[in-house]
C-alpha positions as CSV (number, residue, x, y, z in Angstrom):
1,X,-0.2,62.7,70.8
2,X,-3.7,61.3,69.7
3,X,-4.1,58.5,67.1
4,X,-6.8,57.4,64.9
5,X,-8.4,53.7,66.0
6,X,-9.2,52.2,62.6
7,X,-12.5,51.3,62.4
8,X,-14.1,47.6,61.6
9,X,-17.5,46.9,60.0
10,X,-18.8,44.0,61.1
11,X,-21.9,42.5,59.5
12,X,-23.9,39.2,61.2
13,X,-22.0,40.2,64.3
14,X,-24.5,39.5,66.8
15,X,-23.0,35.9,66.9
16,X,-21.1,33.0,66.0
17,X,-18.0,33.8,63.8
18,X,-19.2,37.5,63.0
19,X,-19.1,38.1,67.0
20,X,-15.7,35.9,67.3
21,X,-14.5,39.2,64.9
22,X,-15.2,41.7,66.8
23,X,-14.0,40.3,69.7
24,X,-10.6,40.0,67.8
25,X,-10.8,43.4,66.1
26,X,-11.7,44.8,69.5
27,X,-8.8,43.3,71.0
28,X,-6.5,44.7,68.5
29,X,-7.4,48.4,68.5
30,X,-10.4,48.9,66.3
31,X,-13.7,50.3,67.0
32,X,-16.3,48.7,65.5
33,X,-19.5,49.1,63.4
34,X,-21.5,46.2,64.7
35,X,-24.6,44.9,62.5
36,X,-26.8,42.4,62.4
37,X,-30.9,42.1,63.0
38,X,-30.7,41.6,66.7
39,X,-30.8,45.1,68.3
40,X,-30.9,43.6,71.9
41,X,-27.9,41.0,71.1
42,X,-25.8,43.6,69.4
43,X,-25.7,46.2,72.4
44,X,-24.8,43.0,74.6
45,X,-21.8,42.7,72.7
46,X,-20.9,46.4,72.4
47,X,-21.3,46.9,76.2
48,X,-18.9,44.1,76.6
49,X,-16.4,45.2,74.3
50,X,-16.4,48.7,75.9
51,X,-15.8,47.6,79.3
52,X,-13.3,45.0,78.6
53,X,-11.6,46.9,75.4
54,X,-12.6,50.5,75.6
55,X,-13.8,50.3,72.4
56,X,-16.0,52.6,70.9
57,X,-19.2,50.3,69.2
58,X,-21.6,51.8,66.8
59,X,-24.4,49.6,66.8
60,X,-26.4,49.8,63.4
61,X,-29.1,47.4,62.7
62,X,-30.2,46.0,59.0
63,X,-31.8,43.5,57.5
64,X,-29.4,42.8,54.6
65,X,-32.2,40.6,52.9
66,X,-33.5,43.7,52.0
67,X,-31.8,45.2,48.5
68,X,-32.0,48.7,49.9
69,X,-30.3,47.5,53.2
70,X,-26.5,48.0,52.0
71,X,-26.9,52.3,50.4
72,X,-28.7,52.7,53.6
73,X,-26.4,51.4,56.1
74,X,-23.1,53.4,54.5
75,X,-25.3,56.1,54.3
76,X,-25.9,55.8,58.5
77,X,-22.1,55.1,58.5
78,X,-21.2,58.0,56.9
79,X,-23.8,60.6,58.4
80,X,-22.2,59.6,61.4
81,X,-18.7,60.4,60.3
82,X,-17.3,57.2,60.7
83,X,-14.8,55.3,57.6
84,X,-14.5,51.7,57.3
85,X,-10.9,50.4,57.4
86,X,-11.9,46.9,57.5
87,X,-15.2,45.3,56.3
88,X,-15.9,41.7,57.2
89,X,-18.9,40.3,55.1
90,X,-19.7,37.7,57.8
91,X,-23.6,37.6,57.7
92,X,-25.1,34.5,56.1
93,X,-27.9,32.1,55.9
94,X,-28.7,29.0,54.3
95,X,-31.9,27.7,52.7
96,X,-33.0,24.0,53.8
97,X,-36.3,23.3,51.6
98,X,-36.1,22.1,48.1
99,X,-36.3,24.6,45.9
100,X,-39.1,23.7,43.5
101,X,-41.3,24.2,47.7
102,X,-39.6,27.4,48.6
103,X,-41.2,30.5,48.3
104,X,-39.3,33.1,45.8
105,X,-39.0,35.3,48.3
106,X,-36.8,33.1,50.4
107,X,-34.4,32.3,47.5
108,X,-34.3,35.8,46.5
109,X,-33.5,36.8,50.5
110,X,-30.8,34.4,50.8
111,X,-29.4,35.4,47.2
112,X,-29.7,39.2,48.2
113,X,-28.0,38.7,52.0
114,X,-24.7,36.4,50.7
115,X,-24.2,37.3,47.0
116,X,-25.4,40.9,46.1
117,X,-25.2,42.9,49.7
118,X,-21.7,41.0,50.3
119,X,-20.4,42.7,46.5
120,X,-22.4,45.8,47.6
121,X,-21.0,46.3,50.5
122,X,-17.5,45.9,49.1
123,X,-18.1,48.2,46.4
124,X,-19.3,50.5,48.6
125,X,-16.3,50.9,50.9
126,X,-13.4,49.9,48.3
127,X,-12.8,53.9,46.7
128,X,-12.4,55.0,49.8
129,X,-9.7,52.4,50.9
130,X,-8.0,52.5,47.7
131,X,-7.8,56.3,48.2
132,X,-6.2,55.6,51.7
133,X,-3.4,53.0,50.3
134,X,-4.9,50.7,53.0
135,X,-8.0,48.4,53.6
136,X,-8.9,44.9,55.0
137,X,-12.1,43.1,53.4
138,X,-12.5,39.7,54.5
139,X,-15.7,38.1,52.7
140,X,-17.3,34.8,54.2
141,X,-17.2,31.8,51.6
142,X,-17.2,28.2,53.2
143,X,-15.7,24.7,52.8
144,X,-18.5,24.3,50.5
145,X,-17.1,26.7,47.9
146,X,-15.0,23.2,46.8
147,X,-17.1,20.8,47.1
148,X,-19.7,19.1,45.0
149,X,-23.3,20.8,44.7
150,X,-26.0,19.9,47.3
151,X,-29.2,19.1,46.2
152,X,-31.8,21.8,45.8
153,X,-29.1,24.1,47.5
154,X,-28.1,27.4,46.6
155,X,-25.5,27.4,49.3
156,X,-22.6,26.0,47.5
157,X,-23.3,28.0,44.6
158,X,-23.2,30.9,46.4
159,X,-20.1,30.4,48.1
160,X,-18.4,29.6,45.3
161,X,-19.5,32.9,43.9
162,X,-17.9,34.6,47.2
163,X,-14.6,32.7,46.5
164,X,-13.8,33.9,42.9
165,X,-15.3,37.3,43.5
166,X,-12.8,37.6,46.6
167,X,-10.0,36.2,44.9
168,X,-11.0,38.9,42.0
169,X,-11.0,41.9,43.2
170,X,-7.4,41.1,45.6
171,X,-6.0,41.0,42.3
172,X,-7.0,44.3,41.2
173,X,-6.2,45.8,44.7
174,X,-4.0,44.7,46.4
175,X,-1.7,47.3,44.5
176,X,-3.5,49.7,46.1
177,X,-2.6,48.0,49.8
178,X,-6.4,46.8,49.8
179,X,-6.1,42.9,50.7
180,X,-9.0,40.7,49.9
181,X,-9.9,37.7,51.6
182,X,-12.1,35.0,51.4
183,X,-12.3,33.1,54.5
184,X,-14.1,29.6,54.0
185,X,-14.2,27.7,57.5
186,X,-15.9,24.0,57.6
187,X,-18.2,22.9,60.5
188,X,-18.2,25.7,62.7
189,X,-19.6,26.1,66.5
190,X,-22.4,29.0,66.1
191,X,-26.1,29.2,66.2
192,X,-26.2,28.8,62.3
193,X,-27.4,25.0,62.3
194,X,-30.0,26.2,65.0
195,X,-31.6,28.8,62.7
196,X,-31.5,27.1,59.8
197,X,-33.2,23.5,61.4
198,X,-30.3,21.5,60.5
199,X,-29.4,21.2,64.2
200,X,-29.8,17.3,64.4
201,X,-27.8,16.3,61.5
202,X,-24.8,19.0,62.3
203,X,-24.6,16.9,65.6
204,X,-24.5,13.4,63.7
205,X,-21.0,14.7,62.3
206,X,-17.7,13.7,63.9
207,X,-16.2,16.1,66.5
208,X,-13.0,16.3,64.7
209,X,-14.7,18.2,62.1
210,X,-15.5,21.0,63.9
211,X,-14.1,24.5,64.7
212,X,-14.3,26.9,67.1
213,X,-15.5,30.6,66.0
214,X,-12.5,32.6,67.6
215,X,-10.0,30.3,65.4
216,X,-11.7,30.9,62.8
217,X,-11.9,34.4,63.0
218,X,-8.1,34.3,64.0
219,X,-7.3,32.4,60.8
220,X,-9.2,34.7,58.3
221,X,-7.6,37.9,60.5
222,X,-3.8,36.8,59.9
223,X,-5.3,36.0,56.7
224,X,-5.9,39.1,55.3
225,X,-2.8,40.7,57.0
226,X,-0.4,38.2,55.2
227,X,-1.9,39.2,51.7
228,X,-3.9,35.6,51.3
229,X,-6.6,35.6,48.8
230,X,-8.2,32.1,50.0
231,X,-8.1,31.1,54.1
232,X,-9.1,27.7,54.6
233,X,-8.9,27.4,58.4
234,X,-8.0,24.7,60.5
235,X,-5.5,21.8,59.2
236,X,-8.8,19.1,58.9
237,X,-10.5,21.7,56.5
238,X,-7.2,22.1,54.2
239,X,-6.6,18.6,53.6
240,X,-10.3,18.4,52.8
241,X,-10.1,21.3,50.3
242,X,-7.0,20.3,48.8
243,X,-8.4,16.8,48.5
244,X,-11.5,18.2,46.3
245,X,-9.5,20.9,44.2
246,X,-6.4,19.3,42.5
247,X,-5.4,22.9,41.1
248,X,-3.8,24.4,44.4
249,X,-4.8,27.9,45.6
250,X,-2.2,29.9,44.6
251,X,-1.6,28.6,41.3
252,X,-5.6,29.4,40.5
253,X,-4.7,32.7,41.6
254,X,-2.0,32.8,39.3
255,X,-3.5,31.7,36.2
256,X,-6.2,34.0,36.7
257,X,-4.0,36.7,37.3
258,X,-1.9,36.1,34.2
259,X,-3.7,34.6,31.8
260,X,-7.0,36.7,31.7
261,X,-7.5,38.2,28.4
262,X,-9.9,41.2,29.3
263,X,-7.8,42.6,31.8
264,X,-7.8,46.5,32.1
């Protein structure tokens, strides 16, 4: 008897905690829809996972910066015949010039990759799940979310956009047995603080602060499974959120389950 292998797309997955996911999701029986910008890097990683997991890798690479980036990559998804069963929204980025001195065109890129392509993307695969009675969207917010703003940073901002736009649309789903998850890890071992310049500082920061990528990405998967709207990972990171946000969690979710007036 032949089965199925649900299918995981994976977006920033040429490194850090986007490829610590699809080592996970390879390990437990999906195939995977890898993307990132890195061509070279991302067949690396799909050779590996088909030797090791006999999983079949469609590599697809976009630059999600781009606003036509998200139509055109389900478009190569679907002329390929291929349905996403779980969509993690892993690809990020983070300004580190003020913004008065940054070029609109970097502002607009970084809005684009973590706000609109991230809701895009979701939008994009959600009928189909919903249609299905089953899906897994796991959308990367951060530590950040609850914490105060950073100077001339968009960052926070943005992932606290990708916190209550997670938490949202779980509440509308998960009738339909589509879970919504937004995973926000702290400090996190990856190339990001090498890309971004921010290398030095990252370093300064005590070691007890930081995560490694595969428990994170183990975190947000058991996550998503249980039903969790919010995954704060790692027990440093929870008493860090908990000590910013005074309203738990689970009773925001609550409230703005119950108590929101222009519900359908």
């Amino acid at each position: 008897m032949t089965t199925t292998r649900p299918t995981a797309l994976v977006t920033g997955a040429s490194a850090g905690i986007g490829a610590a996911f699809a080592e996970l999701l390879a390990q437990d029986g999906h195939d995977l829809i890898l993307v990132a910008r890195r061509a070279e890097r991302l067949d690396e990683l799909a050779a590996r996972l088909r030797a090791q997991h006999g999983t079949a890798c469609t590599v697809l690479t976009a630059d999600l910066t781009d606003p036509g980036a998200p139509e055109e990559l389900m478009a190569a998804v679907r002329e390929q015949g291929l349905t996403v069963d779980v969509l993690v929204n892993n690809a990020g980025m983070s300004g580190s010039a003020a913004f008065a001195d940054s070029p609109w065109s970097d502002l607009a890129g970084e809005i684009q990759l973590m706000i609109t392509a991230v809701t895009q993307l979701a939008h994009l695969v959600v009928p189909e799940m919903k249609a299905r009675g089953h899906g897994r969207i796991i959308n990367l917010s951060s530590l950040a979310a609850f914490a105060p703003p950073g100077e001339s940073l968009l960052y926070t901002g943005i992932k606290t956009y990708v916190l209550g736009m997670s938490q949202a649309l779980d509440m509308e789903l998960k009738p339909h047995g589509v879970h919504v998850t937004a995973l926000c890890p702290g400090f996190t071992h990856s190339e990001f603080h090498d890309v971004m310049g921010t290398r030095d500082a990252a370093s300064k920061l005590p070691s007890i602060l930081w995560q490694q990528a595969d428990a994170v990405a183990r975190e947000g998967w058991a996550a998503v499974n249980k039903g969790k709207p919010v995954c704060v990972p790692g027990t440093v990171n929870k008493v860090i959120s908990h000590g910013m946000r005074p309203v738990p969690f689970r009773a925001q979710y609550v409230l703005g389950r119950s108590m929101n007036p222009f519900k359908n």
